[in-house]
N, C-alpha and C positions, 0 to 999 in steps of 0.2 A: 408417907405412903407414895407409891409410883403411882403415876397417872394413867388412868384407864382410857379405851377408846370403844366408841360404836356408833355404827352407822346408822345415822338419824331419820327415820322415812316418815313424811307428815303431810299433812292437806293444812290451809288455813284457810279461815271464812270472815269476812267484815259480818258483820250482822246489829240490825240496831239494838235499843236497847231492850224495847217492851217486846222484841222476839220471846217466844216460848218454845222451852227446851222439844225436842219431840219424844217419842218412843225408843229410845238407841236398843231395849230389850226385842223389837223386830226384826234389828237386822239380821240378815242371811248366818247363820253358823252361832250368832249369839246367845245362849242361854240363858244369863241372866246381868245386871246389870250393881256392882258391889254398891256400898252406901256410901254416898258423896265426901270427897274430904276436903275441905276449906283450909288453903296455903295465902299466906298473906310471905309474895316474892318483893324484892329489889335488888337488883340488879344496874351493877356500873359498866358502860359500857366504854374502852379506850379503845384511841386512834392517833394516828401524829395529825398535825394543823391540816397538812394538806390531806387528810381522810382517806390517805393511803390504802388502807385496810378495806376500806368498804367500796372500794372503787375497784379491787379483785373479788370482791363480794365474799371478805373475811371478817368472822364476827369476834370478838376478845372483850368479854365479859367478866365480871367479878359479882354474885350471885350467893344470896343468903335468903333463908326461910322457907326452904323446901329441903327435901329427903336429896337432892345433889346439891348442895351448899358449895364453890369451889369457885374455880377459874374454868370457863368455861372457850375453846377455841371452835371454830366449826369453819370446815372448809367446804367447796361446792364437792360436789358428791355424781356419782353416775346414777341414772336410771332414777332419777326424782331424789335421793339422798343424798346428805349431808353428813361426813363425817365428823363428829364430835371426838375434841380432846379433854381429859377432864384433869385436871389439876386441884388436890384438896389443900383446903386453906391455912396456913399456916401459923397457928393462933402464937405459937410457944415462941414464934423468932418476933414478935409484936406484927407480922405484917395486916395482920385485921384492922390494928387500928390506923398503919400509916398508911396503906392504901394504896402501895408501890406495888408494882406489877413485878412480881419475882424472877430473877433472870431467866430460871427456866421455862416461863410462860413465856417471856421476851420470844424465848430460843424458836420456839414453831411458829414464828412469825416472822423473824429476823430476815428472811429473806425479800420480804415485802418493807419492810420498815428501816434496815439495815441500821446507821447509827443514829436515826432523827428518834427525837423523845416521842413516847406514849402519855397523851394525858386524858383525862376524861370528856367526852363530846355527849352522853347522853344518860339518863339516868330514868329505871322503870319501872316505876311502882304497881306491884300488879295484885288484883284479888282473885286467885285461879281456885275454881271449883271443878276437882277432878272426877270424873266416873269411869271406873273400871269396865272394860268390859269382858267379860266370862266367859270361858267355854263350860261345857255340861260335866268336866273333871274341873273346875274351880281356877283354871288356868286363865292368865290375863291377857285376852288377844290384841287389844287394844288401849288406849289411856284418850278419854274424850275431854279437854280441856274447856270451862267457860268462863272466859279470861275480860275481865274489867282492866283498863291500862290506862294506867298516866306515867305520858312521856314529858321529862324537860331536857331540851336538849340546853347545854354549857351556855347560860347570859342568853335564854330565851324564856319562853312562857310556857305554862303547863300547858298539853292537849290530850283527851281521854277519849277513848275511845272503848269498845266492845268487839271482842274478835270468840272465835272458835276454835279450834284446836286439835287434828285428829292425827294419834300418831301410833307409828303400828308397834308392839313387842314380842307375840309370837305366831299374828296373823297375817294374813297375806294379801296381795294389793288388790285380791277381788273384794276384802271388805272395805278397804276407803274408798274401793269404785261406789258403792251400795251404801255406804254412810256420805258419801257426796252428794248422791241423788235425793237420799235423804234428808239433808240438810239445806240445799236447794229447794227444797219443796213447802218447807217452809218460811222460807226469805231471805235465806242465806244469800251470799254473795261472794267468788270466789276473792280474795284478799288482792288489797289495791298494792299487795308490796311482799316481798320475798319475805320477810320480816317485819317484826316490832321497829327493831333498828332503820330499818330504812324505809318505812313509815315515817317513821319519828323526825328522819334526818331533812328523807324530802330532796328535793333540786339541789339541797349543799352538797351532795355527794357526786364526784367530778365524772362526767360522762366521758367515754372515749369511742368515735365512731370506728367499729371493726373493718379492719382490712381484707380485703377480698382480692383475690390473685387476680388479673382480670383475663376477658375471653382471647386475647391475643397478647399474652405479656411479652414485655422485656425480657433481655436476661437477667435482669436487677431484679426483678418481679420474683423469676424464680429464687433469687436467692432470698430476698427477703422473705418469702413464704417458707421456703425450708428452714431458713436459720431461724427465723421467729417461733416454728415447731421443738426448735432445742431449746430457745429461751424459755420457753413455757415448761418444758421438761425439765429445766435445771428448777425454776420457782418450782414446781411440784414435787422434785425429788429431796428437796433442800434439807424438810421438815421431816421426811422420812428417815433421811439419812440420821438426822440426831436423833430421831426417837427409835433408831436402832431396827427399822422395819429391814425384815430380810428382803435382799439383793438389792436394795435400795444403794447402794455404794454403785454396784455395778451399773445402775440404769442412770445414774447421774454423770459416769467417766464416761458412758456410750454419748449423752449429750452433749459432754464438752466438745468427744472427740469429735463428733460429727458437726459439730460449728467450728471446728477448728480445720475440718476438711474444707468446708465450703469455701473458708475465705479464702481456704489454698485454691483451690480449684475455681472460682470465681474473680482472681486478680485482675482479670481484663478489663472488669468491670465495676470493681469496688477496691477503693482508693488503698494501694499495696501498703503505703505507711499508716494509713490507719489500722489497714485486718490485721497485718504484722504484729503491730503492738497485741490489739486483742488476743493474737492467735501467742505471744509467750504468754499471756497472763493466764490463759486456758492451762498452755500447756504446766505452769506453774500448780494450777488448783489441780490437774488432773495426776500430778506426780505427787502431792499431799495425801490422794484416796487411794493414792495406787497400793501403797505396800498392804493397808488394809483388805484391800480386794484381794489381792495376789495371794494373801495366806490364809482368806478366804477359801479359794480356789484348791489351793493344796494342801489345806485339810481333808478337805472332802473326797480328793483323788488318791493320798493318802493311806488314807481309813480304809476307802476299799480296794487298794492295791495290798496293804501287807496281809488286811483279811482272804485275801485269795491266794494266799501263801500257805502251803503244806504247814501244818502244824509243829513239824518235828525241825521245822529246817528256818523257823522265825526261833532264834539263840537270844535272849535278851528282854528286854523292857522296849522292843523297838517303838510299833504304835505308841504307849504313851511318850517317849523322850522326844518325836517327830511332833505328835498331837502341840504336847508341853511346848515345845520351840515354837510353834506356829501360832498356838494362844499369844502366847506373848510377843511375836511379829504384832498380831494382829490388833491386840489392847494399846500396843504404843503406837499402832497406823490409825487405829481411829480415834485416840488424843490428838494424833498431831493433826487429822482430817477435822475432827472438832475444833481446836485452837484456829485453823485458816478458816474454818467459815465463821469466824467471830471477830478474825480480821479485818484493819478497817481496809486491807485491798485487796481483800474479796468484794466490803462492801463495793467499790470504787470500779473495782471488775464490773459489780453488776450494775450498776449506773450507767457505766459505759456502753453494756450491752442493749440497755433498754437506750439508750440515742442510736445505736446501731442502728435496731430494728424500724424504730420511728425516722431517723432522716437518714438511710442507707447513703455512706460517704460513694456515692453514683459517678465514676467515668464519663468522658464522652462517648467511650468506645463500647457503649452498649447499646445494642441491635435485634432485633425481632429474635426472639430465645429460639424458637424452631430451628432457624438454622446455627443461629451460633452457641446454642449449649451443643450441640455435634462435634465441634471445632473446639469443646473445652473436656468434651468428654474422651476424643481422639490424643487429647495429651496426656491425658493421665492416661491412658491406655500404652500411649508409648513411652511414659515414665515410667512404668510398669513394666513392657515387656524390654527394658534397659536392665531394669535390674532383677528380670529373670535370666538375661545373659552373663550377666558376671554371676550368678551364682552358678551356672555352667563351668564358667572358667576358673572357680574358685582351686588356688592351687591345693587347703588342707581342707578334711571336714570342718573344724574349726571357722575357718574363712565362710564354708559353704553356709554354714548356720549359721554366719550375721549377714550373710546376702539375703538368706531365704527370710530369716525375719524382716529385712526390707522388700522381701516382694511382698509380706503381708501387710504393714503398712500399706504399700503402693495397693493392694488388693482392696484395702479397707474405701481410700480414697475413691478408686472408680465405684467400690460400690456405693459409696454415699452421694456421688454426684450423681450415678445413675437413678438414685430413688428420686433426687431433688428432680431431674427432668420427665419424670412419670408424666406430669400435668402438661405436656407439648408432646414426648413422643411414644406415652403411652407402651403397649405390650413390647417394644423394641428395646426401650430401658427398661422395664420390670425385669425381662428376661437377661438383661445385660449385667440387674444387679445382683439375681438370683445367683447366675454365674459366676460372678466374683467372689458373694458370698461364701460360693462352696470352696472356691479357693483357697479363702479366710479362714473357714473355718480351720480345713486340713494343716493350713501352717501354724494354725492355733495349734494344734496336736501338738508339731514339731517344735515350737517355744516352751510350750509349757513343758517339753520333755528335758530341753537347754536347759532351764530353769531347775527343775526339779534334780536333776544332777548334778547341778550346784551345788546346791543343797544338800541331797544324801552324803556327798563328799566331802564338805563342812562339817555335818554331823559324824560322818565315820572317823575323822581326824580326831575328835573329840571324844567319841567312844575309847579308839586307841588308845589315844590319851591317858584316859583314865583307869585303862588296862580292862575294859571291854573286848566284847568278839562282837567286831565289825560283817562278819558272816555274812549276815542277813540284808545288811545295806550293801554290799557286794550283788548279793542277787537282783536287789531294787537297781541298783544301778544297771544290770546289765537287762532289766527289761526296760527300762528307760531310753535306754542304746537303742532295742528294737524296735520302740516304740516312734523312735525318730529315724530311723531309716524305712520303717514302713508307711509313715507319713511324708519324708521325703520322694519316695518312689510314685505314693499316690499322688502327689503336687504333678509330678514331672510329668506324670499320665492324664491327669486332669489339664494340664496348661494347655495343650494343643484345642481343646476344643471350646475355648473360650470364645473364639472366632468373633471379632469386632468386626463387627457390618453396618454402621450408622450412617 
């Protein structure tokens, strides 16, 4: 079975023991309250020695004796939830009894753990007595748990305790507002711990004082504040990316890129032989995701490019031979984007990245950021309008559309450093990044235009080849053409009003 996901929305309550249940058939919208069901849970919970896992406040569970039986993963969540991953047990390959954490459950974690072993740190015996709660068509708005728990954490002593439990399935957060108060009212107490687990675990689990930009930084400030925004982007995107969550590829190669700007654009300040290194190993990981994204991308433009074609005048099996080619781009880019992040130098990449963030290799030559991020942003600016003159001077089209793909590059750059100096120069970089942005954008048009006529011309070879009528990739191509000289024209109109004034 593929493993399921949903978002976990819960309240928890300490509560002692001789507490008595209250009324949950008063609450607001409740009708009536189903007949209690008695689950006798255990659950194993793993981590590597240094408690990895629970120090991003990630939970990896192995869990028997209720209606989800499985591998259970759960990440921090927005707006009060926690996303659940749910992994079913795999009786048939023996893993029930040897206890090993299946590489696939490894896999949504692997970016927190990379190659250090998983073993067991705690174990939960628990007697949960469930009450449904009802709406007046017999629907379940809620699940009220009244949970007796005995924790042993790995070479320690049992401890039990009595908790609560309120979690939502097709109700909404005005009832765990109203079942809180409720619950409170009778002695409840909101819960001494995000978790059973970390309850359980207590002061082993390793603290990390968070960092804060501070009210007059450096320019090191700024960048470790931005770059440390990617690092946390790449951890968050990692687990997406394997479990195949849509655009999840592309929000992870925007992360690299954009730490891979900074160090460019930060060298004054952070030591060039170290961001160097970092910066090919990015651009390494970011060329593994690429081919995947990329036939991502022209699928979908594609699709609705040949459908906007006259009927009578698409000659052939075009769409699916295009579709067909591009699946298959696309299955061996995200193998080969799977095999690198299970690599041990990906691991080794993100090691590196996490001493980045924590001791930034810091210059002498770093100075109160207000005025010298102006003086890093002025470079790129004029790395920039460098190589929108040689695309001027380009002597063929050919030429001009590998210049113009370096002005988007160089486009991409100013706008990434512009975002990083928001926090010093405020609406002056917003506006600076906005601007470049649209730059970006437009010479996006123009590459993926490069790009995709590549391609139809690849394919048309091959058509012919096979004594096909090429017809219709003739026509694709030559809106392709237009498509890049009308996004050429708009750059060239767009350039002048970029106007740097820092």
């Amino acid at each position: 079975m593929a493993p399921t996901e949903q978002l976990e929305i819960e309240t928890k309550y300490d509560v002692d023991e001789s507490t008595i249940l209250p009324a949950l058939h008063e609450l607001p919208g409740v009708a009536s309250v189903a007949q209690p069901v008695t689950l006798d849970l255990e659950a194993t919970y793993y981590d590597t020695a240094e408690l990895d896992l629970a120090a991003n406040k990630v939970t990896l569970r192995r869990r028997t004796g209720g209606e989800d039986d499985g591998w259970h993963v759960k990440f921090p969540g927005t707006s009060g939830g926690r996303l659940e991953v749910r992994h079913p047990l795999d009786e048939s390959a023996g893993e029930v009894s040897v206890g090993v954490v299946p590489v696939e459950v490894v896999g949504t974690v692997r970016v927190l753990v990379r190659d250090r072993a998983l073993e067991p740190v705690v174990t939960l015996r628990t007697r949960r007595v469930v009450h449904r709660l009802l709406d007046a068509d017999g629907g379940v708005l809620a699940e009220f748990a009244d949970d007796r728990v005995t924790a042993t954490v790995t070479g320690g002593e049992p401890e039990s305790w009595r908790e609560w439990e309120v979690e939502l399935v097709d109700g909404d957060n005005a009832l765990l507002e109203d079942a809180g108060e409720l619950l409170l009212g009778v002695g409840a107490r909101p819960a001494s711990g995000p978790s059973k687990l970390a309850r359980a675990l207590g002061d082993r689990v390793p603290s990390y004082a968070e960092w804060t930009l501070p009210n007059k930084p450096l320019t090191s400030d700024l960048f470790r504040a931005y770059a440390g925004a990617q690092v946390n982007a790449i951890r968050e995107r990692d687990p997406e990316v394997r479990r195949d969550v849509p655009d999840s590829i592309h929000k992870f190669r925007v992360a690299t890129r954009r730490l891979r700007s900074a160090l460019a654009t930060y060298r004054p300040v952070i030591d060039r032989a170290a961001g160097d290194e970092i910066r090919a190993e990015l651009k390494w990981l970011a060329g593994e995701l690429g081919a995947a994204r990329d036939a991502e991308v022209q699928r979908e433009h594609f699709a609705a490019e040949v459908a906007e074609q006259p009927v009578e005048l698409v000659i052939g099996r075009v769409a699916g031979r295009i579709d067909d080619h591009l699946r298959g781009v696309y299955q061996e880019g995200r193998a080969a984007a799977l095999a690198a992040l299970e690599s041990e130098r990906y691991f080794r990449l993100l090691d590196a990245l996490d001493e980045l963030i924590a001791r930034p290799p810091v210059t002498t030559d770093d100075h109160k950021a207000k005025k010298q991020i102006r003086e890093l942003l002025h470079h790129d600016y004029r790395r920039m309008r460098k190589a929108v003159r040689r695309s001027e001077s380009a002597p063929t089209i050919a030429d001009q559309d590998h210049e113009l793909h370096e002005v988007r590059k160089a486009a991409k750059r100013l706008r990434y450093a512009a975002e990083s100096a928001v926090p010093v120069l405020a609406e002056d970089a917003a506006t600076l990044a906005v601007r470049a942005e649209e730059i970006q954008e437009v010479l996006g048009e123009h590459q993926d235009s490069v790009v995709s006529r590549d391609l139809l011309h690849h394919l048309s070879l091959q058509v012919f080849a096979d004594g096909g009528n090429t017809f219709t990739y003739g026509r694709l191509h030559a809106a392709e053409e237009s498509r890049a000289t009308t996004s050429r024209a708009a750059f060239y109109n767009l350039w002048p009003t970029l106007n740097f004034h820092l």
